[in-house]
C-alpha positions in Angstrom: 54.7 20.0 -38.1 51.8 20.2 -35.8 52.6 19.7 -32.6 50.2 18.4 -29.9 49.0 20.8 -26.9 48.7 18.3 -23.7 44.9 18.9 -22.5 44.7 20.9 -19.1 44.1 18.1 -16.3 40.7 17.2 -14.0 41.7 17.4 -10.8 40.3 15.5 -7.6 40.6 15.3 -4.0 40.8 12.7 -1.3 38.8 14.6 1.7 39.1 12.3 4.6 38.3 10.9 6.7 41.3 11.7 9.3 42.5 7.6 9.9 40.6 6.8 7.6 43.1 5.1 5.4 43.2 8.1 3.2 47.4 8.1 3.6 47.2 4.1 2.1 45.1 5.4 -0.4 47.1 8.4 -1.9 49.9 5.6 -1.8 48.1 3.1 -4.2 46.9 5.8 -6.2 50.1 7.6 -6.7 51.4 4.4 -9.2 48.2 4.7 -12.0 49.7 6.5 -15.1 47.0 8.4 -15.6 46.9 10.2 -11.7 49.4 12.4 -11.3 49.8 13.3 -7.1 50.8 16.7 -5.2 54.3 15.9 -3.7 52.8 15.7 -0.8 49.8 14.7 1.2 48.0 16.5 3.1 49.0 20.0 1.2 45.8 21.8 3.0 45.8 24.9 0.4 42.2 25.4 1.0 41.5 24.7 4.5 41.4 28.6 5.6 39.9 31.5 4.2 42.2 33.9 2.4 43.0 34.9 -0.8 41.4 32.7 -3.7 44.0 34.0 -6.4 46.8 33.0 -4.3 45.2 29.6 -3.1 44.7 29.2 -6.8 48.3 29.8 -7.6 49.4 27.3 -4.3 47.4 24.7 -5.9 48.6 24.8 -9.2 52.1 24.6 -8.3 51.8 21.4 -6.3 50.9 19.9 -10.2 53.9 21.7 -12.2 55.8 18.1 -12.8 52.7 16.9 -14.6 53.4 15.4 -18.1 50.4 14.0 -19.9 48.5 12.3 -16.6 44.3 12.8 -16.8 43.4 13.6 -13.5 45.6 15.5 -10.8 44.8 15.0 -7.1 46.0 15.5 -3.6 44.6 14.2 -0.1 43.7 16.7 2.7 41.9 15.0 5.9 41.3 18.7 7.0 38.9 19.3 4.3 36.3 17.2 6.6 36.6 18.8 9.9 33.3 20.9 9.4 32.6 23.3 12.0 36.0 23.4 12.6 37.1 23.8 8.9 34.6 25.4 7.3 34.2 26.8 3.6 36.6 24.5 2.0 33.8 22.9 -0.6 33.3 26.9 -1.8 36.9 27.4 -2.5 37.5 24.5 -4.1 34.9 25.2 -6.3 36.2 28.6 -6.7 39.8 27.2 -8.1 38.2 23.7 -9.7 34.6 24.1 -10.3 34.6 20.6 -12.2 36.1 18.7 -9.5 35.3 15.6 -7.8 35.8 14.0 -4.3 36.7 10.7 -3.0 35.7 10.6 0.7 36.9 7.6 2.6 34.7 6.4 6.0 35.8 4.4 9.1 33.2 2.7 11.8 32.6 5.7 13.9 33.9 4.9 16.8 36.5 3.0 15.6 37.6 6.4 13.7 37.4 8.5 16.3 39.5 6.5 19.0 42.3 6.3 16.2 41.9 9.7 15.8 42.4 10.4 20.1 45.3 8.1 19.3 46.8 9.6 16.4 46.9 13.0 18.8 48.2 11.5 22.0 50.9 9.7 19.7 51.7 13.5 18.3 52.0 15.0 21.4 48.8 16.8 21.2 46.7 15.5 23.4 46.9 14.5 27.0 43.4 13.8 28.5 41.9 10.4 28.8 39.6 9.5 25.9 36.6 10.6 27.9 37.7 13.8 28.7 39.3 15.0 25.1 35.5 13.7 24.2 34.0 16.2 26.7 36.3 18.7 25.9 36.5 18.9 22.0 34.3 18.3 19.6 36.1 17.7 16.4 36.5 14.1 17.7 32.9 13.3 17.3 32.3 16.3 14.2 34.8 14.2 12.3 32.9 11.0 12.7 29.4 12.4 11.2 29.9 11.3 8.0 26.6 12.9 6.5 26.7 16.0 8.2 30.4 16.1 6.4 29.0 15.7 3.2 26.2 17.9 3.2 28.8 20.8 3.0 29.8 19.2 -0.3 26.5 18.3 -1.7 25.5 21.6 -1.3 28.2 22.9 -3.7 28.7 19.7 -6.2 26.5 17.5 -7.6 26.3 14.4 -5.5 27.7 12.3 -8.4 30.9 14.0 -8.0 31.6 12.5 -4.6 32.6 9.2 -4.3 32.3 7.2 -0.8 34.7 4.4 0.1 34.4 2.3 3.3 37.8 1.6 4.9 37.3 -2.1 6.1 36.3 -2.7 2.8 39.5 -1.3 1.2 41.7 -3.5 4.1 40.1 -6.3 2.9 40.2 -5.6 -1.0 42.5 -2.2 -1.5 42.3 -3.8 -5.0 38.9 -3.3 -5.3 38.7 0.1 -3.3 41.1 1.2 -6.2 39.3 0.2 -9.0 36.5 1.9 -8.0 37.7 4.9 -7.9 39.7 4.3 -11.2 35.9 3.1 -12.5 34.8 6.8 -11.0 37.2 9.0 -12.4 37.0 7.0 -16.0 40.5 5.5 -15.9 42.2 2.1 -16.3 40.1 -0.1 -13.9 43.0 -3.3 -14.0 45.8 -1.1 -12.6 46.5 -2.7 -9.2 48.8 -0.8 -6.7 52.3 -2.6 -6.4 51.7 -1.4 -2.4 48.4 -2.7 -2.0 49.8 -5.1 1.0 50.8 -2.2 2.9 48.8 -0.3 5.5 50.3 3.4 6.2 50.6 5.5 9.1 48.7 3.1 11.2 48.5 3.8 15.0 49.6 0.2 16.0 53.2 0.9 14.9 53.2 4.3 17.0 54.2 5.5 20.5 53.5 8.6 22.4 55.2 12.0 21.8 58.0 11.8 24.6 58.5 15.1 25.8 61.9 15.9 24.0 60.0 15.0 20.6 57.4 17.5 21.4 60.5 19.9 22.0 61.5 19.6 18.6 58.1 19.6 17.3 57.4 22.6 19.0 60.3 24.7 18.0 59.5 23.7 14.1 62.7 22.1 13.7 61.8 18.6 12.4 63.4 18.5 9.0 67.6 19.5 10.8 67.1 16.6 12.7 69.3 13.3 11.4 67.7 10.3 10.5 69.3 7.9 13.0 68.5 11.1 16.1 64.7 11.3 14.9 64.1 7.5 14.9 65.4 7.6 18.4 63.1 10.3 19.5 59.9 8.4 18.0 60.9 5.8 19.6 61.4 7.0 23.0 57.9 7.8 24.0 55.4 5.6 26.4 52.7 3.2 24.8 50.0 4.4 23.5 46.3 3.8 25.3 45.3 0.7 25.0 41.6 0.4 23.5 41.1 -2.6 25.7 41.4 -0.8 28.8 40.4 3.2 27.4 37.7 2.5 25.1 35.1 0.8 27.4 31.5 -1.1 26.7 29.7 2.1 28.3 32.2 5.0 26.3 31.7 3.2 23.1 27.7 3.2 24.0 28.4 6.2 24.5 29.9 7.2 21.3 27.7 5.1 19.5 24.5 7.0 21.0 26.2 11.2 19.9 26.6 9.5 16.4 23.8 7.5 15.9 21.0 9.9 14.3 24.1 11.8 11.9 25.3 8.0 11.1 21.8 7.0 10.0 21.7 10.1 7.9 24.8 8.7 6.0 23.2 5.2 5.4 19.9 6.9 4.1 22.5 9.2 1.6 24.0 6.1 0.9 21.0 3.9 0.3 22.3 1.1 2.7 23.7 0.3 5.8 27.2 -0.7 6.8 26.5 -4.1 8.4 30.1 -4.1 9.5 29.4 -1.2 11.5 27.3 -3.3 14.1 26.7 -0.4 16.9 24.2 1.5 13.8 23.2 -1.6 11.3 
């Protein structure tokens, strides 16, 4: 009796951006029977340099569970923190030379004050918005979408990266999904189960208090109880409000360090984003 050999898998990534959506995403991916997920999001296997044999080995371990699923894929916001991170389209390409890319885009500014946020929330980040802008630049690097993607397109054909807009997917994560299902050649009618849920958002999040940063600190996360960790995230101060942080001039300003890089993108992308009303 011949038996069947299961075909090796595709494999794609979810790049970014960083609160982006790219967590709700993975999550209404993770369902479709023909995607099989890494355990984990945000895995990060090939955001350094090092060695492509054992990156290679990292990578294929996360997919070991697979059955029959098409297409494998994990989500790594890291891989789209050029200059910061850079490299990570060449050793991609050296592990999965066929793969492709779904790369998720917030309104700039909007992105990059969750982003200040998401750090001050973490504990890793204590200047005003203003200064963390002055200070470091992977707040605004993150938000130039093109330059981003030129990395990639300089090491994939441009057909193998898809771009989604995230206020499109809040308002139709069905639709979001089905693109992407169109993109990788899957069952376009699957609809997520989750799609009414929006994870990791900053709105349900305080800031670090300083015993959480403690335990964050000393690496220690995972021998904390449940009850004892809930407490701890729940201790800290609010976070910034945008009302009174993100003012008409700093989001002028904003707007004006991203405006030639965001024009780029709508050129790549043959259109603008009219939601995003600071560049249409």
């Amino acid at each position: 009796m011949t038996v069947n050999a299961v075909p090796d898998p595709q494999y794609f990534f979810i790049i970014g951006a960083m609160k982006a959506g790219t967590t709700s995403l993975y999550k209404y991916l993770t369902g479709h029977p023909d995607l099989y997920p890494s355990p984990r999001k945000e895995p990060r296997i090939f955001r350094d340099p090092g060695d492509l044999s054992a990156m290679r080995n990292a990578f294929l371990e996360l997919f070991k569970g697979r059955r029959n699923e098409r297409w494998c894929f994990e989500a790594s916001t890291a891989y789209t923190k050029h200059p910061m991170v850079s490299g990570v389209p060449r050793r991609i390409q050296a592990v999965a030379p066929e793969a492709r890319f779904v790369y998720l885009v917030r309104h700039p500014i909007e992105r990059t004050w969750s982003q200040y946020v998401h750090n001050v929330a973490h504990g890793r980040e204590t200047l005003s918005f203003e200064q963390a802008l002055a200070k470091r630049s992977a707040y605004l690097d993150t938000s130039r979408y093109y330059m981003q993607l030129r990395q990639y397109h300089e090491v994939f054909p441009r057909d193998r990266v898809l771009v989604q807009v995230f206020e499109e997917m809040v308002k139709d994560p069905g639709g979001t999904v089905g693109a992407v299902c169109e993109f990788l050649g899957v069952d376009v009618s699957y609809r997520p189960s989750t799609a009414d849920i929006a994870y990791n958002a900053s709105s349900t999040k305080r800031s670090a208090s300083a015993s959480l940063r403690a335990v964050r600190a000393l690496g220690v996360e995972e021998l904390v109880p449940d009850r004892i960790w809930r407490r701890l995230k729940a201790g800290g101060e609010p976070l910034p409000a945008k009302d009174g942080s993100l003012t008409p001039d700093l989001r002028a300003l904003v707007a004006e360090s991203l405006r030639n890089d965001t024009h780029a993108f709508f050129e790549l992308l043959g259109k603008p984003i009219l939601s995003w009303t600071e560049f249409a």
